[in-house]
C-alpha positions as CSV (number, residue, x, y, z in Angstrom):
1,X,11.8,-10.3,46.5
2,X,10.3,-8.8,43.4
3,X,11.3,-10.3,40.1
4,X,11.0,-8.1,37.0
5,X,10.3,-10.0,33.5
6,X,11.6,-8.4,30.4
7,X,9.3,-9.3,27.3
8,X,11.5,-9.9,23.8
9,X,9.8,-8.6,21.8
10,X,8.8,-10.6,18.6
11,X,11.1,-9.5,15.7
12,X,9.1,-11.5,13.1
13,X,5.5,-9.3,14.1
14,X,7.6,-6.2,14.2
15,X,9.0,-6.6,11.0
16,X,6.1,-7.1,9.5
17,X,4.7,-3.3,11.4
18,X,7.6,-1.8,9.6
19,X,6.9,-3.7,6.2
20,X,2.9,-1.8,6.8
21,X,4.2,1.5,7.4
22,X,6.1,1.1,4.1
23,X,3.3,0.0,2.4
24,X,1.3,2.9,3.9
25,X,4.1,4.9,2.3
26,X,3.6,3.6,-1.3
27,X,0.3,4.0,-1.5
28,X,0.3,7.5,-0.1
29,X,3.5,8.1,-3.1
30,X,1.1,6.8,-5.4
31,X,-1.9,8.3,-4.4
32,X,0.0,11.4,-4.4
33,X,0.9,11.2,-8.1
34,X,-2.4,9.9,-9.3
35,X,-3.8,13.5,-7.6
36,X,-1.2,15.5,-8.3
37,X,-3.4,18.8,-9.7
38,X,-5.6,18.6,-6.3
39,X,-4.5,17.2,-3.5
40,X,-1.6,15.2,-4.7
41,X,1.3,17.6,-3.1
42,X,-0.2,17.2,0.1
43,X,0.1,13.6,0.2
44,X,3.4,13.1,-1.7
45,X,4.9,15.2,1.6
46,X,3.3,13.0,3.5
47,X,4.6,9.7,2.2
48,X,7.8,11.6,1.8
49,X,8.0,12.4,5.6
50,X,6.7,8.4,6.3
51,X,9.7,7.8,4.0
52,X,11.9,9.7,6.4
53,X,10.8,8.9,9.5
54,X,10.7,4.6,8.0
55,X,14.3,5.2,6.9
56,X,15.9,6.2,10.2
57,X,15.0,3.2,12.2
58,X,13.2,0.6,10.3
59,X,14.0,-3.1,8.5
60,X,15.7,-2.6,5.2
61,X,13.6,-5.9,3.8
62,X,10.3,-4.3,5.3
63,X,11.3,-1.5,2.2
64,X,9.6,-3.5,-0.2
65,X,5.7,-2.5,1.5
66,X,6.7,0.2,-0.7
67,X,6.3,-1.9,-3.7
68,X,3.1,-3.4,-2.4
69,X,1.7,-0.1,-1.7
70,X,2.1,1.6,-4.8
71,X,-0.8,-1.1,-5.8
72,X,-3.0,-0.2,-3.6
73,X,-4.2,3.3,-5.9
74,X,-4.4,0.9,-8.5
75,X,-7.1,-1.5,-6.7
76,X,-9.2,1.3,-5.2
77,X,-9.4,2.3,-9.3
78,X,-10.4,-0.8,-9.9
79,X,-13.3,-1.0,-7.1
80,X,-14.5,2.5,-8.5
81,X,-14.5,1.7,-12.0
82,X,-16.3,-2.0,-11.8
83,X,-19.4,-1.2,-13.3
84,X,-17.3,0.0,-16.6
85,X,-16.1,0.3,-18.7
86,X,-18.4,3.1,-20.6
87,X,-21.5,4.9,-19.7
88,X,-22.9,3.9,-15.7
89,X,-26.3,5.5,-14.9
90,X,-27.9,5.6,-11.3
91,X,-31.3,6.2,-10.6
92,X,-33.3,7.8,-8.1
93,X,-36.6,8.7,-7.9
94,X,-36.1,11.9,-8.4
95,X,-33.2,11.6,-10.3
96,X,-30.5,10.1,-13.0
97,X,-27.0,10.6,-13.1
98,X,-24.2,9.0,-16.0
99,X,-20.3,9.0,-15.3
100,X,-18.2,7.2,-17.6
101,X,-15.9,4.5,-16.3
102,X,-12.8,3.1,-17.1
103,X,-12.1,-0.9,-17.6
104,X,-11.7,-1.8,-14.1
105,X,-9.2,-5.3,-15.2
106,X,-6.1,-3.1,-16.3
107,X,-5.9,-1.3,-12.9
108,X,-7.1,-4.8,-11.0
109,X,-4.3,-6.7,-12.7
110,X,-1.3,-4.0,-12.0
111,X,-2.9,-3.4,-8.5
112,X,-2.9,-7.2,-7.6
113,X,0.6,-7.5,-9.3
114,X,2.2,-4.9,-7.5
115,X,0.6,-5.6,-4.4
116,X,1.9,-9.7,-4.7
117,X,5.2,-8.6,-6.0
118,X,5.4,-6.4,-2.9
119,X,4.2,-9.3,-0.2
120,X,6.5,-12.3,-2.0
121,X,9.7,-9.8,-2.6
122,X,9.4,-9.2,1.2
123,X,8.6,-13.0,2.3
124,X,11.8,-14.1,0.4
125,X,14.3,-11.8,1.7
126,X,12.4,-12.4,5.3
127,X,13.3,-16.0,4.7
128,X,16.3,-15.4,3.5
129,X,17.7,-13.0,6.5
130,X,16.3,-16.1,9.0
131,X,18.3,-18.6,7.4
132,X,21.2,-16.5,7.6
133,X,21.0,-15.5,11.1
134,X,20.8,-19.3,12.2
């Protein structure tokens, strides 16, 4: 006689999948707006279709990835723009090329805000809907 075995599947690791889908949501919303005259629309239908799909079926505390994404933007920003703020030359042999960058710490500090705002908002109400299931 055969014996089949259902797994249960392990809320807390599935809420946290929904919680990086959300966050894969903000920072496509954000990156979106940040590109708005290019490719900005593109993305912004994207995250909103995320958004719809995320709605329909997933954890309402996972909805704070959202929060946390919108950071995300913010820190790639920051990565580009280290070597600023002002004039940055590369050289080549052949060549030399100048951008200007921005001050990297007012996009590191928003970007790191939003993004622990994001995590703790969703551990807390995560802890909170565990206590209250007990």
């Amino acid at each position: 006689m055969r014996r089949e075995t259902h797994a249960v599947p392990d809320e807390q690791g599935s809420e946290w999948g929904w919680f990086l889908g959300w966050l894969a949501v903000g920072g496509c919303l954000a990156l979106g707006l940040a590109a708005l005259l290019s490719v900005g629309i593109a993305l912004i239908a994207v995250g909103a279709a995320g958004a719809w799909l995320l709605a329909r079926k997933g954890h309402r505390n996972a909805l704070t990835g959202v929060i946390a994404g919108l950071g995300l933007p913010l820190l790639w920003l920051a990565a580009s723009n280290w070597d600023g703020p002002g004039d940055v030359c590369h050289s080549t042999a052949t060549s030399t090329t100048c951008t200007e960058e921005y001050a990297p710490q007012p996009f590191l500090a928003v970007g790191v805000l939003l993004l622990a705002a994001g995590f703790l908002a969703f551990l807390v109400l995560d802890r909170r809907r565990r206590a209250a299931a007990r």
